[in-house]
VMD Tcl script that draws the C-alpha trace (Angstrom):
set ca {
  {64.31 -45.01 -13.01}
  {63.82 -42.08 -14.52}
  {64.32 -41.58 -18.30}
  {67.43 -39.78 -20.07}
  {67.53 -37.15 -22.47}
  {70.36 -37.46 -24.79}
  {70.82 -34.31 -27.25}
  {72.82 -34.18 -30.73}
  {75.40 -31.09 -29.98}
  {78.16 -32.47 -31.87}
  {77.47 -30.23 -34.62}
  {77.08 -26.75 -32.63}
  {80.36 -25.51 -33.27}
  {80.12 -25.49 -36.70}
  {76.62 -24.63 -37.34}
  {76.36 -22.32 -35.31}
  {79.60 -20.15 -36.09}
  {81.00 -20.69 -32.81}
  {79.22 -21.10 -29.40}
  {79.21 -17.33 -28.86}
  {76.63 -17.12 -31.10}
  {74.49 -19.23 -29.93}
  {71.36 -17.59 -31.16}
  {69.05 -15.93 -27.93}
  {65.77 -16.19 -29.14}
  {63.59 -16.16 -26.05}
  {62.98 -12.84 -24.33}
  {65.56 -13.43 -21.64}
  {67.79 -14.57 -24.10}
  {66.98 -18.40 -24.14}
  {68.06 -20.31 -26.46}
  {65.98 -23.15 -28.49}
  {67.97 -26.15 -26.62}
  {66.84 -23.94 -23.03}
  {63.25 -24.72 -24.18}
  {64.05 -28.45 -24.39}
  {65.60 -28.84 -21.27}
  {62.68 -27.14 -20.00}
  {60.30 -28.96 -21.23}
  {62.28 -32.27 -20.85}
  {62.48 -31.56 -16.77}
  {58.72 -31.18 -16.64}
  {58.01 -34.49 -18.46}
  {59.83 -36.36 -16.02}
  {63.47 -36.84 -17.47}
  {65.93 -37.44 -15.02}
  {69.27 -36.17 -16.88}
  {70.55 -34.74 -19.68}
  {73.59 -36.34 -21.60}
  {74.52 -34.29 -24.48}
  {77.39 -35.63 -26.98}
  {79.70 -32.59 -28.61}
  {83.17 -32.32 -30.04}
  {86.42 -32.00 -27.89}
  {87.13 -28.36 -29.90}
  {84.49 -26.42 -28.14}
  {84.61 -28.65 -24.51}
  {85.63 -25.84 -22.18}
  {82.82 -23.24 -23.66}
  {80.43 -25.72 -23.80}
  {80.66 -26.63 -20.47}
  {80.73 -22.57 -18.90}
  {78.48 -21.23 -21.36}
  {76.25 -23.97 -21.98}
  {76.15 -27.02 -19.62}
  {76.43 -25.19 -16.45}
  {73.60 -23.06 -16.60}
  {71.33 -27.04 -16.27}
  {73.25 -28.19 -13.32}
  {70.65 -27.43 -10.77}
  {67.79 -28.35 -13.44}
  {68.64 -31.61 -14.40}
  {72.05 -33.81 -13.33}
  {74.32 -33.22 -16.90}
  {76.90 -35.67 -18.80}
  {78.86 -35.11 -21.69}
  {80.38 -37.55 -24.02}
  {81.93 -37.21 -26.82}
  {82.04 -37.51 -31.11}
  {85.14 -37.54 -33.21}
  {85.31 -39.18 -37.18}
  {88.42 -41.18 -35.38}
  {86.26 -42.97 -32.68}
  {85.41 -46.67 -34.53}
  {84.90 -49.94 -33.35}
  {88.18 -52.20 -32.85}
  {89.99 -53.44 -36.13}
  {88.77 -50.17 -38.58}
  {90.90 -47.04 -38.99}
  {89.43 -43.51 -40.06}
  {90.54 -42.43 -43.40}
  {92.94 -39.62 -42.99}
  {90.09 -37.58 -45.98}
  {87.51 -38.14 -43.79}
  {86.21 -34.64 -42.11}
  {82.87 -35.25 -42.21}
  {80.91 -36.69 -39.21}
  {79.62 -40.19 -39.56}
  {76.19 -39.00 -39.12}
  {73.42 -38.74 -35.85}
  {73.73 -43.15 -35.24}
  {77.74 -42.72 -34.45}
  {76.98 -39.57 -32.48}
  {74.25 -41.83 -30.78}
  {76.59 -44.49 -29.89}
  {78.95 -42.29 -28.09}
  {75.99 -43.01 -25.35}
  {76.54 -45.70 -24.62}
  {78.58 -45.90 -21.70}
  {76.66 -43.48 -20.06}
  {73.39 -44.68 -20.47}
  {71.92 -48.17 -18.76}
  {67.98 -46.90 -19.13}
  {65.45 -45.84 -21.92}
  {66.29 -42.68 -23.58}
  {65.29 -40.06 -25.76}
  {67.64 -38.55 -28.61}
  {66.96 -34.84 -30.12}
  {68.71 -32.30 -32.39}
  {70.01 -29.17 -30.10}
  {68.45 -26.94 -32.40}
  {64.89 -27.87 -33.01}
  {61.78 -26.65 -31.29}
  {60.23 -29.78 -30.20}
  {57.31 -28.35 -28.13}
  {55.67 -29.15 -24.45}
  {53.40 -31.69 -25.79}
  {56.08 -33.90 -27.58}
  {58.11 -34.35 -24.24}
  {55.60 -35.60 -22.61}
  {54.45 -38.03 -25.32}
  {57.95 -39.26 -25.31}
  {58.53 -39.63 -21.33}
  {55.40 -41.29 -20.98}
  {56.06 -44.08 -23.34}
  {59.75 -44.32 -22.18}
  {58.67 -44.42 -18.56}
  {56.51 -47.49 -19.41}
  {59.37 -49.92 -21.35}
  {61.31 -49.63 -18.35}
  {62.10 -52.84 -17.54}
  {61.27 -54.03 -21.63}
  {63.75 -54.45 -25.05}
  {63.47 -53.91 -28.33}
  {60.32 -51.47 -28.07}
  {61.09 -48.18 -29.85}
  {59.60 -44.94 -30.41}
  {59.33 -41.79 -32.69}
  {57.50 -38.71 -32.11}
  {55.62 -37.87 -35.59}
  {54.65 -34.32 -36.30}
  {51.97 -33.82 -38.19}
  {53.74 -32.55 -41.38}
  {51.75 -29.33 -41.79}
  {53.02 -28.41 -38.18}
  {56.72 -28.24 -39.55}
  {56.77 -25.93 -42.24}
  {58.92 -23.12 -43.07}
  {56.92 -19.95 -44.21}
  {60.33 -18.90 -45.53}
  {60.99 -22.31 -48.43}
  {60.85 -25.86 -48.91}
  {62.21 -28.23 -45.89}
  {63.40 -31.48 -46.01}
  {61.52 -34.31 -43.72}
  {61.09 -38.26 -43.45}
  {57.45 -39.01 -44.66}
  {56.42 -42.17 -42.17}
  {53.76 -45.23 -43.13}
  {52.72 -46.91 -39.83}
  {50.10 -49.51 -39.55}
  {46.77 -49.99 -38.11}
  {48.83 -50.63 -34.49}
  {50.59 -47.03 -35.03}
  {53.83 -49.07 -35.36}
  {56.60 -47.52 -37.81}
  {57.12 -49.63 -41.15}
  {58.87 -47.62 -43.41}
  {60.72 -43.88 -43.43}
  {61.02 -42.37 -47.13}
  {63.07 -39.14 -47.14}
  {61.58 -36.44 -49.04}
  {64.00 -33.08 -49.36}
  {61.40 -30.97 -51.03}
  {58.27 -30.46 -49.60}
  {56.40 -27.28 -48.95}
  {52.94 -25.65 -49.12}
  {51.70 -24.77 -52.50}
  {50.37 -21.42 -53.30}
  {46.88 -23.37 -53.63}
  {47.35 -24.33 -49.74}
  {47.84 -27.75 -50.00}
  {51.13 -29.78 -48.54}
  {53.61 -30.90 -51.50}
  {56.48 -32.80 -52.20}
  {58.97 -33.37 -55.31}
  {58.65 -36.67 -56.12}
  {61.93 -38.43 -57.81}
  {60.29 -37.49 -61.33}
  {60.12 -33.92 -60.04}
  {56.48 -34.29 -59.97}
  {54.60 -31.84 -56.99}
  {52.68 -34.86 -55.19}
  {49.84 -33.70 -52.35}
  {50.37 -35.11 -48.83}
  {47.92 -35.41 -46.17}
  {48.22 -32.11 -44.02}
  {48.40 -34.44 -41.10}
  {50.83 -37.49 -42.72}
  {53.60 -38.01 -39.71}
  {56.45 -37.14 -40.39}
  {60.26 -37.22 -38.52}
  {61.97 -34.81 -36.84}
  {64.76 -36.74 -35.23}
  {63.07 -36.93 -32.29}
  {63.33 -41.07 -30.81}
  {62.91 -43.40 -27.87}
  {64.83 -45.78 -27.38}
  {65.58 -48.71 -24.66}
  {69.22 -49.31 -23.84}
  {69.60 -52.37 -26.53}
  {69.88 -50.27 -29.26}
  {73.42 -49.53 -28.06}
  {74.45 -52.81 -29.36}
  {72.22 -53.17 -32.08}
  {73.59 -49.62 -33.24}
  {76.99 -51.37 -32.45}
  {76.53 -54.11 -35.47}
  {74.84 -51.99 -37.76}
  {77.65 -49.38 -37.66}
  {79.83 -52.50 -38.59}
  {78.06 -53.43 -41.95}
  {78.27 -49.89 -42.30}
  {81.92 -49.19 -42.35}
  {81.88 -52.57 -44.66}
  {80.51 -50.74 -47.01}
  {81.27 -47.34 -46.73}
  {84.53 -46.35 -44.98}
  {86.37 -45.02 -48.00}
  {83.17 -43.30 -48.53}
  {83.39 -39.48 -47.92}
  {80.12 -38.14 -47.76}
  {78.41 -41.61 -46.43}
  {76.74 -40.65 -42.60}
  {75.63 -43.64 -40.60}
  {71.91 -42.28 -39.77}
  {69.37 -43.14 -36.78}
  {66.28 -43.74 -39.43}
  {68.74 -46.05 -41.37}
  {69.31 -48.29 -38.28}
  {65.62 -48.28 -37.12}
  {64.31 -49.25 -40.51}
  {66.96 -52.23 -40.79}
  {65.65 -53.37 -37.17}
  {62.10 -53.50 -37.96}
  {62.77 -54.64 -41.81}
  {64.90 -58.16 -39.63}
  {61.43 -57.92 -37.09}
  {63.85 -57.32 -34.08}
  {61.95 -54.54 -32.88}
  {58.63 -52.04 -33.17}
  {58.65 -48.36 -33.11}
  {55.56 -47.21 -32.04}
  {54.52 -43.53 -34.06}
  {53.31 -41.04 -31.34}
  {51.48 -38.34 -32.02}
  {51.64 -34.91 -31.10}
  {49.54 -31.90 -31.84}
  {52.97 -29.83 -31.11}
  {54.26 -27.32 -33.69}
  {58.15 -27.98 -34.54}
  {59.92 -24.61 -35.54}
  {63.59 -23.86 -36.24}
  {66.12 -21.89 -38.17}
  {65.97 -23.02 -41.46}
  {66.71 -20.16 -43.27}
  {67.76 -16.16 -41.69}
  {64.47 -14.94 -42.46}
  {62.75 -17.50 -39.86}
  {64.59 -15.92 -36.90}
  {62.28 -13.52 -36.04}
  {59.16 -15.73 -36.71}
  {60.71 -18.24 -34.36}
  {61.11 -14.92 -32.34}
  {57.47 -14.20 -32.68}
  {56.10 -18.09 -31.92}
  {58.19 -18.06 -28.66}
  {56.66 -14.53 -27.31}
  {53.10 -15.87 -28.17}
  {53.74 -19.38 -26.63}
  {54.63 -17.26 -23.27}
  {51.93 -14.92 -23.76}
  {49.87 -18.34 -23.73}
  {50.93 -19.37 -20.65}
  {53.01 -22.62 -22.33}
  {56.22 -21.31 -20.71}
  {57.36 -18.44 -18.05}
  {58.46 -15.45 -19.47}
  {61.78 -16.24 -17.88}
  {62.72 -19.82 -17.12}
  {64.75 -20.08 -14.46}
}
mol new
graphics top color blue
foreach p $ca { graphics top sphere $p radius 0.5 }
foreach p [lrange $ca 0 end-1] q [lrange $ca 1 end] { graphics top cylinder $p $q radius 0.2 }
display resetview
């Protein structure tokens, strides 16, 4: 059985300032999530389940979804703040999302093999899909064996300002043991890889340190581990506003109990995105040379 791609859309409505303007970046007009698909189809994925929000369904589905049909076989699910387990009730305050785990566990139905989880909006590159597929491909018929695609972190800079990543230790088996979020980090004017530290110190990092980009594998038992962690949770934080139920919370609690491993995989892939307006046009730029290249068709399908 063929892996499944499952991609974070819930926020595109939002971020994006409406699905109209969805931002063309490729010479044909291609967006950043036609890339992924791409590259996802070529690796070996066998469909596409993306989760969004009931407000932008219809456009989603004619302006977006359709154009995959005859790429890869396409779900869609669903993530609301008023979808919780049995026995809790959303706060009425509560318009913020409950963060990338809930939106994960909207999956679930949908999903009975290993799977990957992305952000719509990030530039994962060729490399990293295949990375991913492979390993997925081979925990098959397995449990509890996870994975995350580290970047090296001097591959996922913005030329434009600081960026905000998860700084990853691993051990001498490449197997994730802890995540430490770090939401200043950038390349100093003396070329070497920085981040504020929580004394506002500049502290060097290794150009190649691996770092996350929300990009995971996962076999189908996460559902329900996902399940009980969103529980202790909504314990704790359900009259909390701003609180967001994360993916690299719920790994790191796994591996902290020893239920599972997440294997780091590496990939020599440069990520790229839309931090700020002025990276448009190198994003732009990177996509024309990466066809010029030979990486991808000048038009993709």
């Amino acid at each position: 059985m063929k892996p499944t791609l499952f991609v974070l859309a819930a926020g595109m409505g939002s971020r994006y300032g409406g699905l109209k303007q969805l931002d063309g970046l490729g010479p044909n007009g291609e967006t950043i999530m036609d890339y992924s698909v791409f590259d996802a189809a070529r690796a070996g994925f066998g469909k596409i389940v993306f989760v969004i929000r009931h407000t932008f369904e219809e456009d989603f589905r004619t302006k977006i979804a359709s154009k995959y049909q005859g790429i890869l076989p396409v779900e869609i699910v669903f993530q609301e703040t008023s979808y919780l387990p049995e026995g809790y009730t959303c706060p009425e305050e509560r318009t913020k999302p409950w963060g990338t785990n809930h939106a994960v566990l909207m999956g679930k139905d949908v999903i009975k093999e290993p799977f990957a989880v992305i952000n719509a909006d990030d530039f994962y590159g060729k490399e990293s899909f295949q990375v991913l597929a492979d390993f997925l491909k081979s925990v098959e018929n397995e449990k509890n064996r996870y994975c995350m695609v580290g970047y090296r972190i001097g591959n996922t800079l913005s030329e434009s300002g600081s960026v905000a990543r998860g700084i990853c230790q691993k051990d001498e088996n490449n197997l994730l043991t802890t995540v430490v979020e770090r939401t200043y980090i950038i390349r100093d004017t003396d070329g070497q890889v920085k981040f504020k530290d929580e004394n506002e110190a500049m502290v060097p990092v290794d150009e190649n340190a691996p770092v996350s980009m929300n990009m995971w594998g996962f076999t189908p038992d996460y559902f329900d581990y996902s399940e009980e962690n969103f529980r202790k949770f909504l314990d704790e934080n359900l009259k909390a506003e701003k609180a967001e139920f994360y993916i690299p919370w719920v790994v790191n609690n796994l591996i902290c109990e020893g239920k599972v491993t997440c294997e780091v995989l590496d990939t020599p892939s440069k990520w790229f995105g839309v931090t700020y307006a002025a990276d448009r046009q190198l994003v732009v730029d990177k996509i024309a040379q990466l066809i010029e290249d030979g990486v991808y068709p000048a038009k993709l399908w």
